[in-house]
ROTOR-77116 format. One line per field, with one value per atom (N, C-alpha, C): residue number from 1; residue in one letter; chain; atom name; x, y, z. Coordinates in nm, 4 decimals. Layout:
! ROTOR-77116
seq = (NUM ...)
type = (a ...)
mol = (A ...)
atom = (CA ...)
x = (X ...)
y = (Y ...)
z = (Z ...)
! end
This chain:
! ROTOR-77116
seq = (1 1 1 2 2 2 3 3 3 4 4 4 5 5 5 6 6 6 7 7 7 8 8 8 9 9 9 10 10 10 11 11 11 12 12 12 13 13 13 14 14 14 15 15 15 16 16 16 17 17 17 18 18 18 19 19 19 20 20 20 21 21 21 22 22 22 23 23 23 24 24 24 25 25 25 26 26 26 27 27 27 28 28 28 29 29 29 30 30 30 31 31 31 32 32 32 33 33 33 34 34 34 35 35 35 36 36 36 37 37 37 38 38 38 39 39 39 40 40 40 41 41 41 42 42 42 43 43 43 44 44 44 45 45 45 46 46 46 47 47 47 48 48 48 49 49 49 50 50 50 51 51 51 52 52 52 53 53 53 54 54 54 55 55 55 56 56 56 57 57 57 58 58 58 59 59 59 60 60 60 61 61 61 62 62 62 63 63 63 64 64 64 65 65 65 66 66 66 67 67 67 68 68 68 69 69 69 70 70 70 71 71 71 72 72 72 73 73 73 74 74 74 75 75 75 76 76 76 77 77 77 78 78 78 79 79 79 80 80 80 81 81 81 82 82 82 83 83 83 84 84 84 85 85 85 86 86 86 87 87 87 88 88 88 89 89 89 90 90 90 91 91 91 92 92 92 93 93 93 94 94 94 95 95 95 96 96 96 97 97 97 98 98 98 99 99 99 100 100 100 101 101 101 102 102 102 103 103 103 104 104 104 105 105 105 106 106 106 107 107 107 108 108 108 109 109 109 110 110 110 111 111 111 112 112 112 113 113 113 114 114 114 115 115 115 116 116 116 117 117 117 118 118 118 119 119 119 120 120 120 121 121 121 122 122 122 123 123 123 124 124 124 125 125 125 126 126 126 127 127 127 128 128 128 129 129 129 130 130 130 131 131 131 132 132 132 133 133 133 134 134 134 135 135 135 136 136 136 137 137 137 138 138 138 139 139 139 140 140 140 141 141 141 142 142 142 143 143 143 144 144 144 145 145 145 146 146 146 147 147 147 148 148 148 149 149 149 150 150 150 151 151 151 152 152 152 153 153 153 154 154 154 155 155 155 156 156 156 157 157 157 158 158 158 159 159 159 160 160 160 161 161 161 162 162 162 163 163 163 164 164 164 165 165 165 166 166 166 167 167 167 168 168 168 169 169 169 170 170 170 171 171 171 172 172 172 173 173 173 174 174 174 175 175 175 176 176 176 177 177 177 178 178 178 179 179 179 180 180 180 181 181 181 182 182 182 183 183 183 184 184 184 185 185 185 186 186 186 187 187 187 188 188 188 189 189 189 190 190 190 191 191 191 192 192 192 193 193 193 194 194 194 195 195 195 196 196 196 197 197 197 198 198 198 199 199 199 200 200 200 201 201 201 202 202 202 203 203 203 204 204 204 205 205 205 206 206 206 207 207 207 208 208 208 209 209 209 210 210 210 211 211 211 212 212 212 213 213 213 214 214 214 215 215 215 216 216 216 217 217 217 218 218 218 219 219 219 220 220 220)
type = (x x x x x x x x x x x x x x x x x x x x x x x x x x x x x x x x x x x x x x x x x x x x x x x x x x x x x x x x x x x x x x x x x x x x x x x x x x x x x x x x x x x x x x x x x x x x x x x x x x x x x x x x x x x x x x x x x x x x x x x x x x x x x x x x x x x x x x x x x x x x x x x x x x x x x x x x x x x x x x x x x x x x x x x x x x x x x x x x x x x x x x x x x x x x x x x x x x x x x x x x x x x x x x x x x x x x x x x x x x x x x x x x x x x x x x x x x x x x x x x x x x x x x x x x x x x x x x x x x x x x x x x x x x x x x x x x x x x x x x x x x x x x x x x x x x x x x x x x x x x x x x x x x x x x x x x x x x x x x x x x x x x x x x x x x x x x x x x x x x x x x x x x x x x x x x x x x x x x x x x x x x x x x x x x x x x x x x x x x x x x x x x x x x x x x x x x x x x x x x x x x x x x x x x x x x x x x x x x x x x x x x x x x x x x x x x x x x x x x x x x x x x x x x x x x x x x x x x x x x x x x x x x x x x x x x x x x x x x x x x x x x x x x x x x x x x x x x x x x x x x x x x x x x x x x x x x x x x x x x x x x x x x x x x x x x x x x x x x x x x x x x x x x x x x x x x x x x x x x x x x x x x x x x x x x x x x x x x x x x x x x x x x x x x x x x x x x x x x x x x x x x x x x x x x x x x x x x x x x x x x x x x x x x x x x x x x x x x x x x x x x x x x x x x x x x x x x x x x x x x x)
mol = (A A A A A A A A A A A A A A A A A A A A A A A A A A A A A A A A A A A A A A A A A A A A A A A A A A A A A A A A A A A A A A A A A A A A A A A A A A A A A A A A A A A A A A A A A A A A A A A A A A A A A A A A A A A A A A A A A A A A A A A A A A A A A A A A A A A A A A A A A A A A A A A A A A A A A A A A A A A A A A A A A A A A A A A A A A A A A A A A A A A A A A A A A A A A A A A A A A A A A A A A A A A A A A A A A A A A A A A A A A A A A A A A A A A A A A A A A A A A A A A A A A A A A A A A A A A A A A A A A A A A A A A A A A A A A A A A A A A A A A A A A A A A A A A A A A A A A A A A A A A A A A A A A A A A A A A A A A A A A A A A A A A A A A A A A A A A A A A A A A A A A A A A A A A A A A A A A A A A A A A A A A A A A A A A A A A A A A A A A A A A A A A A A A A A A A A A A A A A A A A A A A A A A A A A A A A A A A A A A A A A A A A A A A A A A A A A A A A A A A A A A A A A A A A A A A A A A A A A A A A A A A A A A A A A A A A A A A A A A A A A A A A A A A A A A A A A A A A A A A A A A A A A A A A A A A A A A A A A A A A A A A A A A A A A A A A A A A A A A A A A A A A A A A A A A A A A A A A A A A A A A A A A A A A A A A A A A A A A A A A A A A A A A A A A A A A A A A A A A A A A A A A A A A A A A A A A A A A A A A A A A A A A A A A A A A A A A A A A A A A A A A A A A A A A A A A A A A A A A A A A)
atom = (N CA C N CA C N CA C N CA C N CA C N CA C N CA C N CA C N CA C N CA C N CA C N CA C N CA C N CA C N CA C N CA C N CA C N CA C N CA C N CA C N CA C N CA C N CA C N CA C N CA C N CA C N CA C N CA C N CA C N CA C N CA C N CA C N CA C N CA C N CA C N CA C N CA C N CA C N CA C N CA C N CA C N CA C N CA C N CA C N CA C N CA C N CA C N CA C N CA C N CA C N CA C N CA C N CA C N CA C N CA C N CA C N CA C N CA C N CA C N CA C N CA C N CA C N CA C N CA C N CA C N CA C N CA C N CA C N CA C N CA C N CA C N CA C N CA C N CA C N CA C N CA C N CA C N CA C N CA C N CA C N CA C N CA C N CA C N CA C N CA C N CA C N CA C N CA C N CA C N CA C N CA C N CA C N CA C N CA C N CA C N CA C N CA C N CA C N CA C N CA C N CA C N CA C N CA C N CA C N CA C N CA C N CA C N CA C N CA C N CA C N CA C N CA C N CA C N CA C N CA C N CA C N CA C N CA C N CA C N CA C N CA C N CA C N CA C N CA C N CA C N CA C N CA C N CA C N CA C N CA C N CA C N CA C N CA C N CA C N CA C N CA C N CA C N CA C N CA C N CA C N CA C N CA C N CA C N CA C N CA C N CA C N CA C N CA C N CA C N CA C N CA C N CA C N CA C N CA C N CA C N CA C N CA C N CA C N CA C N CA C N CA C N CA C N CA C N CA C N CA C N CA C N CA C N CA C N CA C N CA C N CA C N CA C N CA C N CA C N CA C N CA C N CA C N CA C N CA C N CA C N CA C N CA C N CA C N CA C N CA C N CA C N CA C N CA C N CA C N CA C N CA C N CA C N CA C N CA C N CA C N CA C N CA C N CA C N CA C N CA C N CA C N CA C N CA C N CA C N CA C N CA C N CA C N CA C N CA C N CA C N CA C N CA C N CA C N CA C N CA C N CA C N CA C N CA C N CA C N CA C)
x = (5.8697 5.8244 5.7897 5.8091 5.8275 5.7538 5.6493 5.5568 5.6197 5.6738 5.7628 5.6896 5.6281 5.6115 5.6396 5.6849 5.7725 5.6479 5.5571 5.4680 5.5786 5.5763 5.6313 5.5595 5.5678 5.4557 5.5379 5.4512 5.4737 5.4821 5.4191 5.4417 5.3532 5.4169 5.3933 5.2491 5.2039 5.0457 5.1423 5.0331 5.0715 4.9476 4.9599 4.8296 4.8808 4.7537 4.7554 4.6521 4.6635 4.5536 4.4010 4.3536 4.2533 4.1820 4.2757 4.2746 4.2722 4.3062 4.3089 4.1929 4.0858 3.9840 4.0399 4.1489 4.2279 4.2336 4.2256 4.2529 4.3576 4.5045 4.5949 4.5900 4.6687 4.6517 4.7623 4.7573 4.8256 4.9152 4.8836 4.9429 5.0729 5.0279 5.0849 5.1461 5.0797 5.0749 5.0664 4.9660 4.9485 4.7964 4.7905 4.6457 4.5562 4.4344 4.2756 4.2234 4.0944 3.9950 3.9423 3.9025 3.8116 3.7084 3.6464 3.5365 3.5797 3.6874 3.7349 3.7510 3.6544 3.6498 3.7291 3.8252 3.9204 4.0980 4.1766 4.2662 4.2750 4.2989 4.3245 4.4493 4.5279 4.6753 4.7248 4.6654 4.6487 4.5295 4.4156 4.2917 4.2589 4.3650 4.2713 4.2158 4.1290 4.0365 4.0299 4.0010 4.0507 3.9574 4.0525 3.9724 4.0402 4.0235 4.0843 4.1186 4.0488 4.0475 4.0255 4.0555 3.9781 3.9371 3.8056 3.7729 3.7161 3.8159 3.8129 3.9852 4.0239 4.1885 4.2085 4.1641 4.2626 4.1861 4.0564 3.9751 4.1025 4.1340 4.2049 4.3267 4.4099 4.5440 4.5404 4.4285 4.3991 4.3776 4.3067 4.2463 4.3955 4.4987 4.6144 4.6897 4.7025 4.7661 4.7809 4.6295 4.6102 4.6074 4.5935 4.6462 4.7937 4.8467 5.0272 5.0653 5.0161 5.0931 5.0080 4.8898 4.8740 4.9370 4.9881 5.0830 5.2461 5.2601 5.4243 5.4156 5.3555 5.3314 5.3761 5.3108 5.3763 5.5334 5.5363 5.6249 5.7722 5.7587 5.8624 5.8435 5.7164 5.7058 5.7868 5.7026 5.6932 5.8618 5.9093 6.0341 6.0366 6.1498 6.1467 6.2394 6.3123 6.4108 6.4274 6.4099 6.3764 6.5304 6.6063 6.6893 6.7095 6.7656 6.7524 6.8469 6.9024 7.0051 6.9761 7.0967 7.0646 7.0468 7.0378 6.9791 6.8883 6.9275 6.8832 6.7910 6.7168 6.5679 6.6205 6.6182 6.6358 6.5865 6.4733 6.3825 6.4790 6.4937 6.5530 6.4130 6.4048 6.3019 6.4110 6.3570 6.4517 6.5279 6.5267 6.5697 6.6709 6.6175 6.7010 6.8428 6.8101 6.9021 6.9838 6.9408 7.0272 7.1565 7.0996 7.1664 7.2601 7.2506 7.3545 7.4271 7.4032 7.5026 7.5831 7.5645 7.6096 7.6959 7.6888 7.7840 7.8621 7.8019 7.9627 8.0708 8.0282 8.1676 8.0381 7.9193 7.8814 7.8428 7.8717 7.7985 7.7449 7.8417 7.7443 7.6255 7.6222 7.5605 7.3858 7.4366 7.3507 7.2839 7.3314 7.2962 7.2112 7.2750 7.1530 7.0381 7.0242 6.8996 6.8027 6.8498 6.8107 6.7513 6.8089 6.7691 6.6586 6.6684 6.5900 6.4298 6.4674 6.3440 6.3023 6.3585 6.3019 6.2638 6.3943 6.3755 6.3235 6.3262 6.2736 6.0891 6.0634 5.9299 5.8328 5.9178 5.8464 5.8786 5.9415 5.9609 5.8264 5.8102 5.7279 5.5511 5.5398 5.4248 5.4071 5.4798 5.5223 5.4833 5.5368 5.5633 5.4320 5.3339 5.2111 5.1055 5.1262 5.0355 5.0295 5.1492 5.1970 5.1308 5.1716 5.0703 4.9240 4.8736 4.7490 4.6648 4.7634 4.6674 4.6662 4.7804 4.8123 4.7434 4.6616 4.6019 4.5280 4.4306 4.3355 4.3345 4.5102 4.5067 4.6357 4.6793 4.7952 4.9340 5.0550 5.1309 5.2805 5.3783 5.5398 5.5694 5.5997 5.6425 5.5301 5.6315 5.4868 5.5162 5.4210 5.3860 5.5127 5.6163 5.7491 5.7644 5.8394 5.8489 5.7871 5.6500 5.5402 5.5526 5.5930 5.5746 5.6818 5.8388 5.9871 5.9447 5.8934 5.8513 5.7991 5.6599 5.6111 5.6834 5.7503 5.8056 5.9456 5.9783 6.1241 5.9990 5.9283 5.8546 5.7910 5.7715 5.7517 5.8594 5.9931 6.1247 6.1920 6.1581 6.1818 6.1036 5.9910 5.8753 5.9713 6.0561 6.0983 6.2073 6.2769 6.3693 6.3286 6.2374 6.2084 6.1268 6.2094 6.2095 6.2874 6.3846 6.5258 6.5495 6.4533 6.4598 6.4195 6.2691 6.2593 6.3130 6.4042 6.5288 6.5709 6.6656 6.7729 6.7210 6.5920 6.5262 6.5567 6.4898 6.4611 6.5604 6.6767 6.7929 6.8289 6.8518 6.9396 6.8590 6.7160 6.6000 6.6414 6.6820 6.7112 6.8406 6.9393 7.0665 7.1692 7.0767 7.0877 6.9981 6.9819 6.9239 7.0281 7.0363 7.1362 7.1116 6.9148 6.8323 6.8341 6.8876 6.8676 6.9820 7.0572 7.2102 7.1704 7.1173 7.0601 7.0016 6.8956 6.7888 6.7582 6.7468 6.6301 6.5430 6.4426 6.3568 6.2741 6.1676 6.1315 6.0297 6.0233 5.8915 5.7898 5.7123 5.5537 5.5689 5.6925 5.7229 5.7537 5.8253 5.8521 5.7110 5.6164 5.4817 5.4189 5.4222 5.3734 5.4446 5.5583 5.6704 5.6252 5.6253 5.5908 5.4662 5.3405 5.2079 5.2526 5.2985 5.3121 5.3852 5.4782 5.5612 5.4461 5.3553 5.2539 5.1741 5.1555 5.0069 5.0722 5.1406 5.2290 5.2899 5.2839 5.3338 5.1735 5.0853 4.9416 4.8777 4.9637 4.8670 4.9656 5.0641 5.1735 5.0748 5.0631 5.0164 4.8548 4.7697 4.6691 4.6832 4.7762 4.7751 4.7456 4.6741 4.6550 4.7125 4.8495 4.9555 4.9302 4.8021 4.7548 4.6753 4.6372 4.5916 4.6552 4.7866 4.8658 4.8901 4.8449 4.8880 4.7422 4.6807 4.4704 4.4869 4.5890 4.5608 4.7033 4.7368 4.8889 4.7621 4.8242 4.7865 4.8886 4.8433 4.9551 4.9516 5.0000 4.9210 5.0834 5.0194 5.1312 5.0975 5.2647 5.2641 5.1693 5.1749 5.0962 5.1805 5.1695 5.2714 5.3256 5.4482 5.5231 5.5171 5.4769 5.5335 5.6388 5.7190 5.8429 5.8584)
y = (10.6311 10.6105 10.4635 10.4318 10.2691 10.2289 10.1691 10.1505 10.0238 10.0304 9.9387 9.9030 9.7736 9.7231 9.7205 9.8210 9.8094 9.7510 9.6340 9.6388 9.4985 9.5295 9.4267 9.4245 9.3111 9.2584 9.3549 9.4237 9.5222 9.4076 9.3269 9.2037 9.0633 8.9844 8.8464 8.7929 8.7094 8.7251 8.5395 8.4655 8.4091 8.3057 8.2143 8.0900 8.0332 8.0471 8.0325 7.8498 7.7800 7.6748 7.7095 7.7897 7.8853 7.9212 7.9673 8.0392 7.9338 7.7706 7.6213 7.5790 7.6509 7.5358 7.4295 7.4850 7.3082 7.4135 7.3221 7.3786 7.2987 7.3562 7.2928 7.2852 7.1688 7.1371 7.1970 7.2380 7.3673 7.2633 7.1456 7.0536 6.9948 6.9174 6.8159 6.9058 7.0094 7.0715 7.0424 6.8970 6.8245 6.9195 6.9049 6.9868 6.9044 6.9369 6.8945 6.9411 6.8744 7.0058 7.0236 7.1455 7.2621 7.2433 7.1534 7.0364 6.9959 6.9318 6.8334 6.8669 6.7994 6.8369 6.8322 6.7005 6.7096 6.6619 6.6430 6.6011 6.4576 6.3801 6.2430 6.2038 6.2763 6.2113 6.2071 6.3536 6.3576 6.3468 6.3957 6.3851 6.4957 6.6365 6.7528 6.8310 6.8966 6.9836 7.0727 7.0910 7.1942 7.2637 7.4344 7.5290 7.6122 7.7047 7.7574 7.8961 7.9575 8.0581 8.1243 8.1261 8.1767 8.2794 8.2929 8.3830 8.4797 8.4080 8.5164 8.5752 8.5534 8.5565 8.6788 8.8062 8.9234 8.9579 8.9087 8.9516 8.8886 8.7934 8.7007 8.7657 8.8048 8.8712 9.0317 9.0899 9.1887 9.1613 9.0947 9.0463 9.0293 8.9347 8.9335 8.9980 9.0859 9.2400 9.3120 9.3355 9.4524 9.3985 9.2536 9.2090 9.2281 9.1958 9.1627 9.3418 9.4378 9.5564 9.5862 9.5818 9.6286 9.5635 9.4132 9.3917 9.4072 9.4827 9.5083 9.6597 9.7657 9.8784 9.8379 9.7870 9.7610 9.6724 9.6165 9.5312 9.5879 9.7570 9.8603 10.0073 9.9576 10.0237 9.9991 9.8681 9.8044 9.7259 9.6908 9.6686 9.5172 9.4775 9.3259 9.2421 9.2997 9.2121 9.2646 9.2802 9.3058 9.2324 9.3603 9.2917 9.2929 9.2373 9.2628 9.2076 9.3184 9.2953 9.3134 9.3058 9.3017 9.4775 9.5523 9.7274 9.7734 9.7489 9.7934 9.6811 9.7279 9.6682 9.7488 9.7014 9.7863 9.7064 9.7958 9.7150 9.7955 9.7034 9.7248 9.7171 9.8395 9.7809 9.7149 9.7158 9.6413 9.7465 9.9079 10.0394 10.0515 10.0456 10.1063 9.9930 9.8661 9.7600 9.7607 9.7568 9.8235 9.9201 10.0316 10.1441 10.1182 10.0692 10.0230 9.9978 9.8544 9.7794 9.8420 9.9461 10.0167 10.0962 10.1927 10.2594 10.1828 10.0237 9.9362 9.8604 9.9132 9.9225 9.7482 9.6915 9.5806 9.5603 9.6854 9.7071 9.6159 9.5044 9.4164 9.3181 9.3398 9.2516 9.3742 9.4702 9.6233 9.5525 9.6048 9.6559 9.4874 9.3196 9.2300 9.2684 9.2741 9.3081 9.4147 9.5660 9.6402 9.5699 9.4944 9.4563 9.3499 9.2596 9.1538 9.2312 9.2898 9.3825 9.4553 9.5508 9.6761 9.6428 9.6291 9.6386 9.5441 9.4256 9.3002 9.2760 9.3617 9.3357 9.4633 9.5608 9.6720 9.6134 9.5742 9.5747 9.4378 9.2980 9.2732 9.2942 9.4057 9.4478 9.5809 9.6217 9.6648 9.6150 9.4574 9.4140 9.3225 9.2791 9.2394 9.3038 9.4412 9.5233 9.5970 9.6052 9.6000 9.4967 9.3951 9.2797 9.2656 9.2661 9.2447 9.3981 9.5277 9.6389 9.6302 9.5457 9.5488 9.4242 9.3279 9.2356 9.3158 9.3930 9.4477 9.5554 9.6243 9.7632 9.7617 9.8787 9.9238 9.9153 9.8546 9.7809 9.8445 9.8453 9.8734 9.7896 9.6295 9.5395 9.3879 9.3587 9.2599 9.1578 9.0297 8.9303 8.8344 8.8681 8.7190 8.8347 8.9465 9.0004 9.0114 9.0065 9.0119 8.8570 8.7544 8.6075 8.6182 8.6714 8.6445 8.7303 8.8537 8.9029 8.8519 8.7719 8.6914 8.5542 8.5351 8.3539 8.4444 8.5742 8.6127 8.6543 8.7188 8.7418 8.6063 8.4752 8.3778 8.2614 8.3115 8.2507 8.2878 8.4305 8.5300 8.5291 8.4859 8.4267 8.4036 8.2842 8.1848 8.2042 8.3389 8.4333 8.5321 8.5739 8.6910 8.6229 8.5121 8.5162 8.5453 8.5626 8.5396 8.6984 8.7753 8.8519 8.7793 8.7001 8.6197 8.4965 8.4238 8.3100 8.3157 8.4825 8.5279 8.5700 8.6411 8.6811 8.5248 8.4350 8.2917 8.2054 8.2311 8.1770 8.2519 8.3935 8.5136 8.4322 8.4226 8.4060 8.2442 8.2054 8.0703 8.0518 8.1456 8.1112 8.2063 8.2969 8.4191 8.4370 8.2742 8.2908 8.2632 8.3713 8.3797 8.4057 8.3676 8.4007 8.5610 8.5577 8.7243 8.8205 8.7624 8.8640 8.8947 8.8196 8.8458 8.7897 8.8223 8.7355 8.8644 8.7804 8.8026 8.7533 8.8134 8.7540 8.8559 8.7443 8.8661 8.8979 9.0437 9.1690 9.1331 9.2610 9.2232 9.2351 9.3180 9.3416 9.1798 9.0708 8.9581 8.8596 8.8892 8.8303 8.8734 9.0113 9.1380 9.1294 9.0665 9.0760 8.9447 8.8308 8.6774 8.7029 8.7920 8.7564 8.8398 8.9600 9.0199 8.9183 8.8575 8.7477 8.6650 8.5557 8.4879 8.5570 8.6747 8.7076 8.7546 8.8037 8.8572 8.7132 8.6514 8.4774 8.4269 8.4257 8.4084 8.4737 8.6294 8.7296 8.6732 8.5982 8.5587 8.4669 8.3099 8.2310 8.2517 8.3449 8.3544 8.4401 8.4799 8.5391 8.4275 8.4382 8.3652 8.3737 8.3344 8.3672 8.3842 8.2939 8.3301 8.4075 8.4484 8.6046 8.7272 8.6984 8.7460 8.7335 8.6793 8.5958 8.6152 8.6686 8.6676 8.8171 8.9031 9.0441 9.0464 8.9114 8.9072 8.9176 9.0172 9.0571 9.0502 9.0555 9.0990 9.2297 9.3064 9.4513 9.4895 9.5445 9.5717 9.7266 9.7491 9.9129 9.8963 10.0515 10.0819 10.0432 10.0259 10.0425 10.1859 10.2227 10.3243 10.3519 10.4807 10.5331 10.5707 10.5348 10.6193 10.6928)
z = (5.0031 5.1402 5.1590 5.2472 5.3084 5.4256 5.4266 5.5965 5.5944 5.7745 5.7955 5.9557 5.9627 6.0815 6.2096 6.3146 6.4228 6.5341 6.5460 6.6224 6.7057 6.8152 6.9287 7.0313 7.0928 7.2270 7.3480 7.4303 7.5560 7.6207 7.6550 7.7811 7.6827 7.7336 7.7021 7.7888 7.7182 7.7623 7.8295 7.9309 8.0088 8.0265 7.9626 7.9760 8.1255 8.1558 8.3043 8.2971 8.4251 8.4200 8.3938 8.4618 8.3943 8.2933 8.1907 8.1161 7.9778 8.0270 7.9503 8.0072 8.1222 8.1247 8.2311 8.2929 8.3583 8.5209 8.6442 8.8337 8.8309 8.8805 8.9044 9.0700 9.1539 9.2843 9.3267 9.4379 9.4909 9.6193 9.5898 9.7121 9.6421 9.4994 9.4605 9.2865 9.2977 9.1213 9.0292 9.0312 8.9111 8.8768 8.7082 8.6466 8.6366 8.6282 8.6451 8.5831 8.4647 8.4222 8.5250 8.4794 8.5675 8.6830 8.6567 8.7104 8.8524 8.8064 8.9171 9.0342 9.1673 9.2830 9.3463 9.3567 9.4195 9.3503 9.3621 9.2978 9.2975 9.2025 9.2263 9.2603 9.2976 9.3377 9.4847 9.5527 9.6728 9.7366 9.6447 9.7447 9.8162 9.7945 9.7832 9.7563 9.8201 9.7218 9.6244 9.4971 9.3936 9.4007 9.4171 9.3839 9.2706 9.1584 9.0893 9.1488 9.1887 9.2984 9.3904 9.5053 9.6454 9.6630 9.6141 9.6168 9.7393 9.8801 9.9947 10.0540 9.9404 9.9557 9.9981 9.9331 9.9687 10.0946 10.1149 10.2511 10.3829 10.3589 10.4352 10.4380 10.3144 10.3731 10.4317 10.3945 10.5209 10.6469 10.6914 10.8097 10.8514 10.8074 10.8743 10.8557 10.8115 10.7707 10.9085 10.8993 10.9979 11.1387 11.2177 11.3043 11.2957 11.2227 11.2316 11.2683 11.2319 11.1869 11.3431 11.3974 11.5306 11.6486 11.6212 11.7318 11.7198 11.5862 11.5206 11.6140 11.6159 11.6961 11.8400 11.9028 12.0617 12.0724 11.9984 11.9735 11.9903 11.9358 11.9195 12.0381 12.0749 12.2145 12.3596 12.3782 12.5190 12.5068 12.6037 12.6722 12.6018 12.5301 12.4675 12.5683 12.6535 12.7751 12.8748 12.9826 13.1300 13.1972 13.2274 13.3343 13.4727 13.5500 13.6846 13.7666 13.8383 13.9381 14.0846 14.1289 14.3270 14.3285 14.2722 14.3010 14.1870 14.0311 13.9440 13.8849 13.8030 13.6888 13.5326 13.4622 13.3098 13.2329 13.1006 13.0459 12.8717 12.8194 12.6783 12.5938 12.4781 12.3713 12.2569 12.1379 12.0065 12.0079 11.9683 11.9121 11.9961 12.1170 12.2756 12.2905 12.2719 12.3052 12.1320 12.0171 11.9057 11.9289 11.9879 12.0225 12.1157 12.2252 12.3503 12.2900 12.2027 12.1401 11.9878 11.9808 11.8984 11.9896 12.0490 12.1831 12.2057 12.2560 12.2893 12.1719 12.1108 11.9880 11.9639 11.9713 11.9200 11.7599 11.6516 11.5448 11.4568 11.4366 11.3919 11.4116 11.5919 11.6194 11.5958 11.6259 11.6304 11.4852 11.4057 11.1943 11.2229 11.2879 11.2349 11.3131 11.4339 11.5552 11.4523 11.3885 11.3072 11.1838 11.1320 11.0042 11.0197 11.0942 11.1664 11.2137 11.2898 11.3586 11.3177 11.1974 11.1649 11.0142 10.9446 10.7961 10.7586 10.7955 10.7093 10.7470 10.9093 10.9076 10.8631 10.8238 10.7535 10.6011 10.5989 10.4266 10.3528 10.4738 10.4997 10.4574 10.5659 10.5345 10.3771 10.3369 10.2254 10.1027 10.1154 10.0226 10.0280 10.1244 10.1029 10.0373 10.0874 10.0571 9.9460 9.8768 9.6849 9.7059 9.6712 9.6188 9.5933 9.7161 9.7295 9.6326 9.6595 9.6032 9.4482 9.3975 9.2282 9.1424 9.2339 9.2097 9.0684 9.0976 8.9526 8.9505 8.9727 8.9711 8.8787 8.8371 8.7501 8.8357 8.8175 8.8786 8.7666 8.8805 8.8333 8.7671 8.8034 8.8637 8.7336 8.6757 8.5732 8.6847 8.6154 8.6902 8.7575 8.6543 8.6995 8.8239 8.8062 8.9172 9.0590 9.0512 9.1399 9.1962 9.1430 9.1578 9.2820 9.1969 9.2921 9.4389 9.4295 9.5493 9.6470 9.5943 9.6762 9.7289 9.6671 9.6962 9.8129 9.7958 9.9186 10.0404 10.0094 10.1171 10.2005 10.1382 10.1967 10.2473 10.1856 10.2340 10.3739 10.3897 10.4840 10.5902 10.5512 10.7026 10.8198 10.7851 10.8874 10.9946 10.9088 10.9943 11.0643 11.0527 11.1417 11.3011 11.3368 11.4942 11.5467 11.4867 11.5565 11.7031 11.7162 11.8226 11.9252 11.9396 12.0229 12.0561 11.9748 12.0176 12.0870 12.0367 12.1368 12.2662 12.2962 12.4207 12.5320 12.4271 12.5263 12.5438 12.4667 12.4875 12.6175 12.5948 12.7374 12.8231 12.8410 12.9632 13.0129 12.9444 13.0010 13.0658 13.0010 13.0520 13.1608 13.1694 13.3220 13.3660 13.4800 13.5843 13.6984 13.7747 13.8834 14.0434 14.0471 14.1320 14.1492 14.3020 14.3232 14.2971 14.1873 14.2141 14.0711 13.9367 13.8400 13.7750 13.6830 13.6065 13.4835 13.3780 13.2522 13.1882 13.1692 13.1567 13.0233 12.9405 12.8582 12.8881 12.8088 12.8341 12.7584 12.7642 12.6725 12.5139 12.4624 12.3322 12.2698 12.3406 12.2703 12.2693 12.3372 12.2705 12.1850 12.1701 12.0489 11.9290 11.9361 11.7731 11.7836 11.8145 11.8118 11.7432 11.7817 11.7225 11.5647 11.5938 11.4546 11.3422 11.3689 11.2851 11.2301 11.3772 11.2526 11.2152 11.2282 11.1926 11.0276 10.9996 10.8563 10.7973 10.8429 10.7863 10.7460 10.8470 10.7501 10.6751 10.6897 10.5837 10.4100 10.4048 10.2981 10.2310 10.3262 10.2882 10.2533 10.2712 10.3028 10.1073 10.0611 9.8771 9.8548 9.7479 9.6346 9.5144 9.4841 9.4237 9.2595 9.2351 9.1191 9.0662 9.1625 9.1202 9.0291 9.0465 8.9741 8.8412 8.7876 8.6941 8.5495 8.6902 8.5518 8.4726 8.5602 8.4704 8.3225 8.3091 8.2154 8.0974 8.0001 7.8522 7.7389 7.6590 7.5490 7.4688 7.4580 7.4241 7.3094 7.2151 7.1104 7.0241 7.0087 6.9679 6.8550 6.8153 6.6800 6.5828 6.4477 6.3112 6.2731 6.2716 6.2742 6.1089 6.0759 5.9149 5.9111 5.7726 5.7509 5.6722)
! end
């Protein structure tokens, strides 16, 4: 009989600035000991961790997701002719344009409006709940999530572009006009308010629960 070592690292433990005693600057990303008030390269302030961060990406959580609700209610383009008025929401004006043989323009409006700002709030709220809780997803993973969820910020206007582009360019006085509804101020606030609940992580938070944890020794 032979006792044979099979002990291997479950996850790689992860020296963080922290974890060296050193605040890295979140402006410039040069390291600091711990101490250091402010950075000497830029001149701003070091903190190692904010410790009102996840208060902060709730707070904009739950703004963004109560004006994302009306947003899919209330009418996002208002049209108007010499007899008729017709108010399109995102779902309703999707759908038209699906009937008129428009499908691709349909599946981006859908993906733009629906999937990317639910997936969005989804994907904040993994985050923020796995901070000092038990998690799928280790830290590199949790990192790439956060950095698409903050790449993706910058696209999800593109419903209100197109609103203010149409609104600008069919005006025909009284034979026709569009103009936008109350839904394109309601998806506008939901966009920043879920763009400050992003920036408002503290990305290193992620990073304090990395361990190294290793099997038992196997008999043979």
């Amino acid at each position: 009989m032979q006792l044979v070592s099979m002990a291997r690292p479950e996850s790689v433990a992860v020296l963080t600035a922290k974890s060296a005693g050193l605040v890295g600057c979140r402006r410039c990303a040069r390291a600091w000991p711990g101490d250091t008030q402010h950075c000497g390269c830029c001149g701003a302030a070091l903190r190692s961790r904010d410790p009102h961060s996840l208060q902060k990406v709730w707070a904009w959580w739950v703004a963004g997701l109560m004006c994302y609700v009306p947003a899919n209610v209330y009418p996002m383009l208002r049209t108007r002719t010499l007899f008729t008025t017709e108010d399109a929401t995102i779902v309703g004006g999707a759908i038209e344009l699906f009937q008129h043989g428009a499908i691709g323009i349909a599946l981006v409006i859908l993906i733009a409006s629906i999937a990317i700002p639910v997936g969005k709030f989804l994907a904040i709220a993994y985050l923020a709940l796995t901070v000092a809780r038990p998690r799928m997803l280790d830290g590199h993973h949790r990192q790439m999530l956060y950095e698409v969820v903050e790449y993706i910020g910058r696209w999800s206007m593109i419903d209100v572009f197109v609103v203010a582009i149409l609104a600008s360019l069919v005006q025909l006085g009284n034979a026709a006009n569009i103009t936008a509804g109350v839904a394109s101020l309601t998806f506008a606030l939901s966009v920043i308010f879920t763009m400050l609940s992003a920036q408002a992580f503290d990305s290193r938070l992620i990073w304090d629960q990395s361990v190294t944890q290793k099997d038992p020794v196997d008999a043979e």
